[in-house]
MARLUM-848134 format. One line per field, with one value per residue: residue in three letters; residue number from 0; x, y, z of N, C-alpha, C in turn; chain. Coordinates in nm, 2 decimals. Atoms other than C-alpha are relative to their C-alpha. Layout:
BEGIN
residu	(ALA,...)
num	(NUM,...)
n_xx	(X,...)
n_yy	(Y,...)
n_zz	(Z,...)
ca_xx	(X,...)
ca_yy	(Y,...)
ca_zz	(Z,...)
c_xx	(X,...)
c_yy	(Y,...)
c_zz	(Z,...)
chaine	(A,...)
END
This chain:
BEGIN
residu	(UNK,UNK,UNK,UNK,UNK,UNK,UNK,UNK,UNK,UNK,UNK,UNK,UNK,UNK,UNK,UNK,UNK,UNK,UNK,UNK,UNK,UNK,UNK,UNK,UNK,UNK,UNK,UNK,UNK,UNK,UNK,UNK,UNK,UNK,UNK,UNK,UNK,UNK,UNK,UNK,UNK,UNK,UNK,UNK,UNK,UNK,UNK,UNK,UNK,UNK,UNK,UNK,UNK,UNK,UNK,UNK,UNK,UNK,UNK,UNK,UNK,UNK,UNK,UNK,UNK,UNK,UNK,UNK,UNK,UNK,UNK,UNK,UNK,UNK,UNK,UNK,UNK,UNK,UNK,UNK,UNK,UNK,UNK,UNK,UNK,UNK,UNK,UNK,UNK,UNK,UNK,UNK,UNK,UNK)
num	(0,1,2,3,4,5,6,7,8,9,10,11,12,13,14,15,16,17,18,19,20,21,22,23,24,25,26,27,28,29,30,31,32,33,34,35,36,37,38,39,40,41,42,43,44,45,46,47,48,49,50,51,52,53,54,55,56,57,58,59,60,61,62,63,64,65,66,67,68,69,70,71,72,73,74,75,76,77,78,79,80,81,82,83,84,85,86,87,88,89,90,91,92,93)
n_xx	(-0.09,-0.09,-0.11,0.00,-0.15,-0.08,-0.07,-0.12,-0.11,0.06,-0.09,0.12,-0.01,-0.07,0.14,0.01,0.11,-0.09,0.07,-0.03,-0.17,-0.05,-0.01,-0.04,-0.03,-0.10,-0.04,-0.04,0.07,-0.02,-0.13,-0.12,-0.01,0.10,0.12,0.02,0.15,0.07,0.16,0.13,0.04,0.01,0.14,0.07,0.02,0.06,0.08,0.13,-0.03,-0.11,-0.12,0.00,-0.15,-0.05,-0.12,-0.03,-0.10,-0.03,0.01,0.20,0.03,0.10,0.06,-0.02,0.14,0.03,0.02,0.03,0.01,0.03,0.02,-0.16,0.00,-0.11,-0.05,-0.06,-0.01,0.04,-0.04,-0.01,0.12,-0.03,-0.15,-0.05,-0.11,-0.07,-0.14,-0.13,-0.08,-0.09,-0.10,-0.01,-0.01,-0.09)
n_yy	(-0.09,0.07,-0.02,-0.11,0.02,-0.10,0.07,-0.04,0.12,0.09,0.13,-0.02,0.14,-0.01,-0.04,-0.13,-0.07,-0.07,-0.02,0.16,0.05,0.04,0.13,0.00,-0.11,0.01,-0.13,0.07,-0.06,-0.13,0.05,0.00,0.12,-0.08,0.07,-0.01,0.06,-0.01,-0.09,0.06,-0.04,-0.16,-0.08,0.07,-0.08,-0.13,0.02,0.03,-0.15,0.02,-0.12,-0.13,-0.06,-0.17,-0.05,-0.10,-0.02,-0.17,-0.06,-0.03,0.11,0.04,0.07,0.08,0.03,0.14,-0.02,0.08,0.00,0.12,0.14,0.03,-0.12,0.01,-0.11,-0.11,-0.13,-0.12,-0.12,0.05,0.03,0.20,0.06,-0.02,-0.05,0.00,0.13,0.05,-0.07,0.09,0.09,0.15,0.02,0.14)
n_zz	(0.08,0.11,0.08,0.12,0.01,0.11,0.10,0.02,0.12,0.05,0.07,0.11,0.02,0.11,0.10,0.06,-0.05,-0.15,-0.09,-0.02,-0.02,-0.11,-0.07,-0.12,-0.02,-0.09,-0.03,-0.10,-0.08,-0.13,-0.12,0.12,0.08,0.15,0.04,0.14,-0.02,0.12,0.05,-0.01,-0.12,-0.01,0.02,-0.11,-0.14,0.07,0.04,-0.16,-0.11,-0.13,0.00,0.07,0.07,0.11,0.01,-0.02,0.12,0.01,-0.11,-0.02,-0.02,0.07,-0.06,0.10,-0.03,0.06,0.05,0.10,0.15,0.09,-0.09,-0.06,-0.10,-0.02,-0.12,0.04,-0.08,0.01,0.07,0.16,0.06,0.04,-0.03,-0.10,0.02,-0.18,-0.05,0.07,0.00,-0.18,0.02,-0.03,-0.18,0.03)
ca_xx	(13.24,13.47,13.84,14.06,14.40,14.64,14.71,15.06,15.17,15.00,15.08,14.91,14.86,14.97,14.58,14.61,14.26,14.33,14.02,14.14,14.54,14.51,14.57,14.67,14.68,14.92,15.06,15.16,15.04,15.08,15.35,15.54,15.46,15.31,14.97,14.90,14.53,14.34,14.08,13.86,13.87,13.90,13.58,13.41,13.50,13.46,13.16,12.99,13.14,13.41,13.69,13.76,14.07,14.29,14.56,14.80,14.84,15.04,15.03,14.61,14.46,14.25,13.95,13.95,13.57,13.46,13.36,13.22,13.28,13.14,13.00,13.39,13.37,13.72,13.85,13.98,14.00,13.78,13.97,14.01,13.81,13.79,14.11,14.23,14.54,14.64,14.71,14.85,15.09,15.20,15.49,15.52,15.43,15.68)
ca_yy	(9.49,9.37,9.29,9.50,9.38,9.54,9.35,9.35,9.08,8.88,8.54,8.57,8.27,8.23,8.35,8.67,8.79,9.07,8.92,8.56,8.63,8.68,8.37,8.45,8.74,8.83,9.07,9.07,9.08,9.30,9.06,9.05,8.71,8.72,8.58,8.44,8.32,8.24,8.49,8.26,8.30,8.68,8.68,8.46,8.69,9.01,8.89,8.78,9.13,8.91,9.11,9.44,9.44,9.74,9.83,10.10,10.29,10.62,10.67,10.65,10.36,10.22,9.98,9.63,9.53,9.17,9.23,9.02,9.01,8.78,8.57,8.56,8.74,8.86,9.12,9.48,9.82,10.08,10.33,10.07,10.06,9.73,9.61,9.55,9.74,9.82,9.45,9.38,9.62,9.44,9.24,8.87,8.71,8.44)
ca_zz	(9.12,8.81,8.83,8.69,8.51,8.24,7.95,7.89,7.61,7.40,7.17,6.82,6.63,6.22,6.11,5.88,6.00,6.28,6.44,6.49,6.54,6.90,7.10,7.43,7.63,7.94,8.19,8.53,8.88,9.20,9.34,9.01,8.91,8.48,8.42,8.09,7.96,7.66,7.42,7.47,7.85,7.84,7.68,7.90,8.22,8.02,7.93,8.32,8.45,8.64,8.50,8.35,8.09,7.94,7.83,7.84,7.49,7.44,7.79,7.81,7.99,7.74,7.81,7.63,7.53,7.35,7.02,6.70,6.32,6.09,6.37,6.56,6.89,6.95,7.21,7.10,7.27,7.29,7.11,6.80,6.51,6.34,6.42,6.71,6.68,7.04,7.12,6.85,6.88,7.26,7.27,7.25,7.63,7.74)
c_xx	(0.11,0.14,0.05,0.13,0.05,0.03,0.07,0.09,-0.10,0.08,-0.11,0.08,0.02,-0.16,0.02,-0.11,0.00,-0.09,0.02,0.18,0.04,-0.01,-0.02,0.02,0.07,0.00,0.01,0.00,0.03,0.14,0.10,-0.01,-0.09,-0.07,0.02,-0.16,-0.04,-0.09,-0.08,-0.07,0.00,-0.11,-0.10,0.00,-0.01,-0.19,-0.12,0.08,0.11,0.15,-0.07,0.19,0.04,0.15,0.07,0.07,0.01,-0.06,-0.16,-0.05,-0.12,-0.10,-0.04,-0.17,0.01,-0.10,-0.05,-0.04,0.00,-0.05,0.10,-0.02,0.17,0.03,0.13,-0.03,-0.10,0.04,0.03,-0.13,-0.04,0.08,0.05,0.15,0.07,0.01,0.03,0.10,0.09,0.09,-0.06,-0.03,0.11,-0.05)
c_yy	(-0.09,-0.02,0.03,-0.11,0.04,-0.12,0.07,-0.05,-0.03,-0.13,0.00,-0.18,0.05,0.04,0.16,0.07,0.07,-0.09,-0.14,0.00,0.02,-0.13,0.01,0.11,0.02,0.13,-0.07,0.05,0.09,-0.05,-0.01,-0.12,0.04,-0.14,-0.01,-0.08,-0.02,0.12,-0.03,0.03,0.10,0.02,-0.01,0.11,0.10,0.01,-0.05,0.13,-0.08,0.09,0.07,-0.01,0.12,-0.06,0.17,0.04,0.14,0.06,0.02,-0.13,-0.04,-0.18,-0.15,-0.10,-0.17,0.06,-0.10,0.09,-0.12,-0.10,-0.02,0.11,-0.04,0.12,0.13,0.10,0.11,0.13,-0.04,0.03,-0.14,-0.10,0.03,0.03,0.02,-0.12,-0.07,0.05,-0.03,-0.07,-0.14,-0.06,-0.14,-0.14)
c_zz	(-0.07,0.06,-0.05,0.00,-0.11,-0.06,-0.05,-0.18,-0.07,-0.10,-0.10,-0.08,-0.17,-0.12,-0.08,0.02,0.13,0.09,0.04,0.02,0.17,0.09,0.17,0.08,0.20,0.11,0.15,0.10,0.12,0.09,-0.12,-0.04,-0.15,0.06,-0.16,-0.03,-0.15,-0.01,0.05,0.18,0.05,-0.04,0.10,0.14,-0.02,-0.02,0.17,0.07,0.12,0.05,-0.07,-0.09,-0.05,0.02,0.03,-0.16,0.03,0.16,0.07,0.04,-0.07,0.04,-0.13,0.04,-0.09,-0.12,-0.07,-0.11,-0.07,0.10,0.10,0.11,-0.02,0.14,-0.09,0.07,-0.05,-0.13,-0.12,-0.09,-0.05,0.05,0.15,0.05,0.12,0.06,-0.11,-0.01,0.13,-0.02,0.06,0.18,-0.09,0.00)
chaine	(A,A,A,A,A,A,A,A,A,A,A,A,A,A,A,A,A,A,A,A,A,A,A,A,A,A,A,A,A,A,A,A,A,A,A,A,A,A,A,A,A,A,A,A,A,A,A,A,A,A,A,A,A,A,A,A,A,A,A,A,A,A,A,A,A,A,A,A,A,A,A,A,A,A,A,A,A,A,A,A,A,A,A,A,A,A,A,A,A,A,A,A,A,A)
END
């Protein structure tokens, strides 16, 4: 069974394509220390069932799948359509 962890933050990078501006993604654990990680390595464990990401939008725990456009896998939510609008909408990690 998956890992679960709430993505909290993220760190976007200076690309104007939604599907290439996330960089980094965050949040933080059961003892209170933050995690922070690459896309690249969010797909990777999304992708062998190691973890399970989500978020939390408008109060609704939404589930964060591994996607591709144009060739570019990226990571966006369930409840998006194209755009991965629910983390982009996260605040900055530190």
């Amino acid at each position: 069974m998956a890992k679960r962890a709430r993505i909290q933050c993220i760190n976007k990078t200076d690309r104007p394509n939604p599907h290439e501006r996330i960089r980094n993604v965050g949040g933080q654990n059961s003892d209170g220390t933050q995690w922070k990680q690459s896309v690249d390595q969010t797909i990777r464990e999304i992708e062998s069932d190691e973890w399970e990401f989500y978020v939390n939008a408008g109060g609704h725990t939404v589930e964060v799948i591994v996607a591709k456009h144009n060739g570019h896998k990226y990571i966006k939510t369930v409840a998006d359509g194209l755009h991965p609008d629910n983390l982009l909408s996260l605040p900055e990690c530190p």
